[in-house]
Every structure is written in structure tokens, then in C-alpha cells.
MOPAC internal coordinates of N, CA, C and O (Angstrom, degrees):
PM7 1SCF
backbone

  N    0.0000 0     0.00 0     0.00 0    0    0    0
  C    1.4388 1     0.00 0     0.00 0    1    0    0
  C    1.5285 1   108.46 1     0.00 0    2    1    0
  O    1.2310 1   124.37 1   -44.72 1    3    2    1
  N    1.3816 1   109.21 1   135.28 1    3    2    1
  C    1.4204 1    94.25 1  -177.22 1    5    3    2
  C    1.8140 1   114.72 1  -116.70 1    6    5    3
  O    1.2310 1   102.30 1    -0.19 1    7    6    5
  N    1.3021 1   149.99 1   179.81 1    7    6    5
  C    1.4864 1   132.85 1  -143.49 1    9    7    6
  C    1.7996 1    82.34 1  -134.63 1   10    9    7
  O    1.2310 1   131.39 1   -62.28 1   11   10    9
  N    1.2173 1    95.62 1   117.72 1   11   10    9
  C    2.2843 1   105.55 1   176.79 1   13   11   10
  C    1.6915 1    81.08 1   -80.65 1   14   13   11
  O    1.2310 1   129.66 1   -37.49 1   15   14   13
  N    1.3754 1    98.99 1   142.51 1   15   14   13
  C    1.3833 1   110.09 1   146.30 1   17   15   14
  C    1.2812 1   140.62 1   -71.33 1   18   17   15
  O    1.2310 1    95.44 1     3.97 1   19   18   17
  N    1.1576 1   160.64 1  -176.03 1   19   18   17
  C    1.6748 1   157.48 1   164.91 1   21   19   18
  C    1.2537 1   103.25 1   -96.67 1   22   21   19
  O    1.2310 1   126.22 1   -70.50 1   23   22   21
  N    1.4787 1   105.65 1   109.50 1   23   22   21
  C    1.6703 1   127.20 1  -178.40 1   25   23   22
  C    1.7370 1    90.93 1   -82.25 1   26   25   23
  O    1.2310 1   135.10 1   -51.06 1   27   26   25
  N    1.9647 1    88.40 1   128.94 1   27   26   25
  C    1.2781 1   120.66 1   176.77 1   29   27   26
  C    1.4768 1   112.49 1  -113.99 1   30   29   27
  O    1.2310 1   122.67 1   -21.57 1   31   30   29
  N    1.6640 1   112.49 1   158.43 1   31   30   29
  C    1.0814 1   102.73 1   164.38 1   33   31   30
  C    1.4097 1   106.73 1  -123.82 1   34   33   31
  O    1.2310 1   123.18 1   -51.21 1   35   34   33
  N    1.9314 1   111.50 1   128.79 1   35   34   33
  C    1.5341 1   123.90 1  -164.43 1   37   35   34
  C    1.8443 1    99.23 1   -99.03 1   38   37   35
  O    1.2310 1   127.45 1   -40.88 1   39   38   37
  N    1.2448 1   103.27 1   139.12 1   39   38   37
  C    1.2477 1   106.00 1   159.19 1   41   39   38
  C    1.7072 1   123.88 1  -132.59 1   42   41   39
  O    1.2310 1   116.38 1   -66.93 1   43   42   41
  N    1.1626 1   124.48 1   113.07 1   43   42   41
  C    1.0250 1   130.40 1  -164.78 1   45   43   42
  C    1.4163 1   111.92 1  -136.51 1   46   45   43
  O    1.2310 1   131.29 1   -49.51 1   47   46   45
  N    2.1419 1    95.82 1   130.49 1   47   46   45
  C    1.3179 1   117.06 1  -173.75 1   49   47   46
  C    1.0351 1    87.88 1  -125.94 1   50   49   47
  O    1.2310 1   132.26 1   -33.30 1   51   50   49
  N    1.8205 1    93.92 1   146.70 1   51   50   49
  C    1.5185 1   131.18 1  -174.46 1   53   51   50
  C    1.6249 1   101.14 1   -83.38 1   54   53   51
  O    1.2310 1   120.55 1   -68.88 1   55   54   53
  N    1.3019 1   116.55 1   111.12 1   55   54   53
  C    1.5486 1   108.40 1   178.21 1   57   55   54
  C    1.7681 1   105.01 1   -83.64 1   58   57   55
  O    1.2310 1   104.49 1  -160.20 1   59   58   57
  N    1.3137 1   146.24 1    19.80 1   59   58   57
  C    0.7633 1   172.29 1   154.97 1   61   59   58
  C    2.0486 1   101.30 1   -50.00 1   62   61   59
  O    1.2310 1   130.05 1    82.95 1   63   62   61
  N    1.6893 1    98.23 1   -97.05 1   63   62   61
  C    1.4031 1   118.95 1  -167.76 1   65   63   62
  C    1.6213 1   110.40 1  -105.05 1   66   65   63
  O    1.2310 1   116.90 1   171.71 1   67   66   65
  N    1.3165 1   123.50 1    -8.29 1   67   66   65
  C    1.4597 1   149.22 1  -138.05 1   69   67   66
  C    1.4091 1   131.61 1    17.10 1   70   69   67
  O    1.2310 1   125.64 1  -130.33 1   71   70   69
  N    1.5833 1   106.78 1    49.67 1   71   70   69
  C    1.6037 1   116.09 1   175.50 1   73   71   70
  C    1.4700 1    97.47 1   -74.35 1   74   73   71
  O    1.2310 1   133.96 1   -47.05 1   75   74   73
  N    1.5167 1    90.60 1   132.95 1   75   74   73
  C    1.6221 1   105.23 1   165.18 1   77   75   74
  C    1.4693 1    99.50 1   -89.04 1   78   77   75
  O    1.2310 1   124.50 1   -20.10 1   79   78   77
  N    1.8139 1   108.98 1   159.90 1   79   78   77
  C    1.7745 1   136.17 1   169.20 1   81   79   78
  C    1.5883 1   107.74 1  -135.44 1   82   81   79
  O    1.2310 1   123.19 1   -86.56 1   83   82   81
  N    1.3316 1   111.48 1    93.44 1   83   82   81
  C    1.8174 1    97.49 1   178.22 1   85   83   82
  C    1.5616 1    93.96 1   -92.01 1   86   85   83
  O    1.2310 1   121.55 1   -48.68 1   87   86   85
  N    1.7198 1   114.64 1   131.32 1   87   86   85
  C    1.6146 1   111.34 1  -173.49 1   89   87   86
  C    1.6454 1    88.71 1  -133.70 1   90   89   87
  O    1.2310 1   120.83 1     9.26 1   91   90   89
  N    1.2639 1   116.02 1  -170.74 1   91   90   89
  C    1.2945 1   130.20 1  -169.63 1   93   91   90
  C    1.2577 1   108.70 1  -153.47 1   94   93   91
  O    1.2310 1   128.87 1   -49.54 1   95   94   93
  N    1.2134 1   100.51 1   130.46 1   95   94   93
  C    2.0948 1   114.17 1  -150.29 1   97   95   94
  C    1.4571 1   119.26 1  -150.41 1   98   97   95
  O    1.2310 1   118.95 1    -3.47 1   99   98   97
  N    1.0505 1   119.61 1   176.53 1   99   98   97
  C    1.8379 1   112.57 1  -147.08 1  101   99   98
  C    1.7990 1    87.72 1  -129.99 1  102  101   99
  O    1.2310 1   111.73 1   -86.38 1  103  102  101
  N    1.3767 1   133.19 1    93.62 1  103  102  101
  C    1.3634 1   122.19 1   136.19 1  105  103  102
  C    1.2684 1   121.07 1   -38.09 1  106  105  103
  O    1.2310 1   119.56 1   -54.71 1  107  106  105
  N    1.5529 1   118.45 1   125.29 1  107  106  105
  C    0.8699 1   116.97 1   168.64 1  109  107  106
  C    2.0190 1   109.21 1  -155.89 1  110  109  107
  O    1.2310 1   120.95 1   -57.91 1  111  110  109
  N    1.0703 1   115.79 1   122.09 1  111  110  109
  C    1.7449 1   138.05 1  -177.45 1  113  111  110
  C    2.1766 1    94.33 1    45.81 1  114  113  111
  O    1.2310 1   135.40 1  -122.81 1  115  114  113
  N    1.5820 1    87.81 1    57.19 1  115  114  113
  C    1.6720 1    87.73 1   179.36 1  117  115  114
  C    1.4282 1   118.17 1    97.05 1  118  117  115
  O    1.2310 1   118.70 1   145.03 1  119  118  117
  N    1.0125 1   120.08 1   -34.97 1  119  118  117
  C    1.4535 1   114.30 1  -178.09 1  121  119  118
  C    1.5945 1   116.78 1  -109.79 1  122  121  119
  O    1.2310 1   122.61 1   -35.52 1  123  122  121
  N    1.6247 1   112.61 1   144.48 1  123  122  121
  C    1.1431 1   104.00 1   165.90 1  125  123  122
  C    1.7993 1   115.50 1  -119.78 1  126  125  123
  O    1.2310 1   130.83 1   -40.38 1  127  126  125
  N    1.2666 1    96.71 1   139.62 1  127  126  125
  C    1.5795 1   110.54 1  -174.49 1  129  127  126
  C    1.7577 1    99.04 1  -100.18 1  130  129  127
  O    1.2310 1   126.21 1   -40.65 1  131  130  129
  N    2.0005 1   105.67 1   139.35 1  131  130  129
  C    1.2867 1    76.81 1   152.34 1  133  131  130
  C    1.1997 1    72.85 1  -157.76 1  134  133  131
  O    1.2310 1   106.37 1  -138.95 1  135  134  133
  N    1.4613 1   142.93 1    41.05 1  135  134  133
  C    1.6157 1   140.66 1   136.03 1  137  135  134
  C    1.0796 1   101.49 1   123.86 1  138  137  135
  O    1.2310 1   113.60 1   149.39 1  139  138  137
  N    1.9058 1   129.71 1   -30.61 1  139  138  137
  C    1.0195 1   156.03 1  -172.16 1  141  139  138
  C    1.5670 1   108.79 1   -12.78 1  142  141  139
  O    1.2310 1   104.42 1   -76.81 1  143  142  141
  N    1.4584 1   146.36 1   103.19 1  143  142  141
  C    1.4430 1   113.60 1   162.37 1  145  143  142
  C    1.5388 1   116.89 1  -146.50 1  146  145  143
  O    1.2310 1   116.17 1  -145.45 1  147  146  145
  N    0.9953 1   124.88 1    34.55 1  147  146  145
  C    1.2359 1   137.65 1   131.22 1  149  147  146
  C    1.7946 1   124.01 1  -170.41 1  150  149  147
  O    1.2310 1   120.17 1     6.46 1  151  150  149
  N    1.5604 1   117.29 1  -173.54 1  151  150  149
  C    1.0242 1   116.08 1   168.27 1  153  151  150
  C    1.5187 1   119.53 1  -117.15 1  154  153  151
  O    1.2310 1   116.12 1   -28.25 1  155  154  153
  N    1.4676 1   124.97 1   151.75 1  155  154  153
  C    1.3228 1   147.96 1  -139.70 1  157  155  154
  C    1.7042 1    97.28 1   -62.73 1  158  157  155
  O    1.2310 1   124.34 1   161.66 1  159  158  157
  N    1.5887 1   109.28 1   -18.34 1  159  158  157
  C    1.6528 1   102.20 1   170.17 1  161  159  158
  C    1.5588 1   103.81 1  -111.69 1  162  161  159
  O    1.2310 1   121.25 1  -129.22 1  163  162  161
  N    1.1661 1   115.22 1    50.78 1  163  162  161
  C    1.5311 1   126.13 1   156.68 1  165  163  162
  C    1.7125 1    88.26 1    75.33 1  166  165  163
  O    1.2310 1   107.42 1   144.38 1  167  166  165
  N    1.1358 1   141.07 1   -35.62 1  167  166  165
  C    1.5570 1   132.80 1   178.54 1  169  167  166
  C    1.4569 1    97.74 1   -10.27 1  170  169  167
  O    1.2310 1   121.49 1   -35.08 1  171  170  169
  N    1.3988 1   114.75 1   144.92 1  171  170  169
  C    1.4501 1   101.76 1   151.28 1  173  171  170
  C    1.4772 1    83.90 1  -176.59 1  174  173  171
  O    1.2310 1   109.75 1  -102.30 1  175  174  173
  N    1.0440 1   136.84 1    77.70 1  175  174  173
  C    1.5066 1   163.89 1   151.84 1  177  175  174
  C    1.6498 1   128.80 1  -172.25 1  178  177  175
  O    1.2310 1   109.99 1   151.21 1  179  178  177
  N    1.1193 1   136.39 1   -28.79 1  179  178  177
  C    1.0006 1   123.44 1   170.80 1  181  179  178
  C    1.8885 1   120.56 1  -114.09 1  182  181  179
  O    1.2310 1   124.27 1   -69.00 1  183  182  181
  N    1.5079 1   109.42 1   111.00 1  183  182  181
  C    1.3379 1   109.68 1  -169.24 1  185  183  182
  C    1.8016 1   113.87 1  -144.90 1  186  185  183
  O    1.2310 1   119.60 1   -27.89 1  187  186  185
  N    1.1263 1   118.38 1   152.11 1  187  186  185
  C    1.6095 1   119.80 1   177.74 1  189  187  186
  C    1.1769 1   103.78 1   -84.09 1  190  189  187
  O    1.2310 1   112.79 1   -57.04 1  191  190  189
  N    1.7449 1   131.23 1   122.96 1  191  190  189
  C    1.4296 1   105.04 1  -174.38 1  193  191  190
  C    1.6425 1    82.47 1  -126.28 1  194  193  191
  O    1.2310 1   119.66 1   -19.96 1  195  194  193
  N    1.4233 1   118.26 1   160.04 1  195  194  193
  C    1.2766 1   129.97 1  -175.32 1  197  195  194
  C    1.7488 1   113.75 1  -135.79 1  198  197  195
  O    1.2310 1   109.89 1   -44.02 1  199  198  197
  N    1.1905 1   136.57 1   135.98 1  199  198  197
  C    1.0832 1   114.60 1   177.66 1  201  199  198
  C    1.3028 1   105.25 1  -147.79 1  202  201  199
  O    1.2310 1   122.47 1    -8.75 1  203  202  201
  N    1.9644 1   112.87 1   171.25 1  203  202  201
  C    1.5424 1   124.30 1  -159.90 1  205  203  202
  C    1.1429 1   123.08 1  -160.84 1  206  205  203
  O    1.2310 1   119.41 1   -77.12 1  207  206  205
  N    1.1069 1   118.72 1   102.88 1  207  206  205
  C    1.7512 1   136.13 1   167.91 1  209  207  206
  C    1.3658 1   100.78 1    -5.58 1  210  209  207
  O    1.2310 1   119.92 1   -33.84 1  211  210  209
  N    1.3083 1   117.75 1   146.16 1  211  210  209
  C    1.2025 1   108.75 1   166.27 1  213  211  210
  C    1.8959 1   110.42 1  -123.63 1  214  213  211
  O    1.2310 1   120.10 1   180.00 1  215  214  213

């Protein structure tokens, strides 16, 4: 048997250029994945991320 995570919905702005990404992502034992790995001006460390039950 295997354990689904609790599908979230992530939204994350680049405090960089301020492109928003609203994605949809899997909590799971603390972390949420949702493939995410950078933003469209190469950013790929500093970002506002927000997230929401679905």
C-alpha cells in the first residue's frame, strides 16, 4: 500500500523580477514538491512561496 500525499496549492513569487507560478504539489512528511526549480530570469534561490489546502 502506498501513502498519497495532501495536494496543495503553491504559489510562488520571484522577489527578484516578480513573476508569479501558481503550481499544484504533494505535501508530504514536511515537504512540498512540485518540480519547481527556477525562475524565467535564472532566479532560483530567492522566492515568496505561499501555500493552500485544497
Amino acid at each position: 500500500m502506498t501513502s498519497v500525499g495532501t495536494r496543495v496549492k503553491v504559489t510562488i513569487r520571484c522577489k527578484a523580477c516578480g513573476e508569479r507560478f501558481i503550481l499544484k504539489g504533494k505535501k508530504e512528511k514536511g515537504r512540498i514538491d512540485t518540480g519547481f526549480k527556477q525562475c524565467i530570469c535564472n532566479n532560483d534561490k530567492d522566492f515568496y512561496i505561499e501555500t493552500t489546502d485544497f
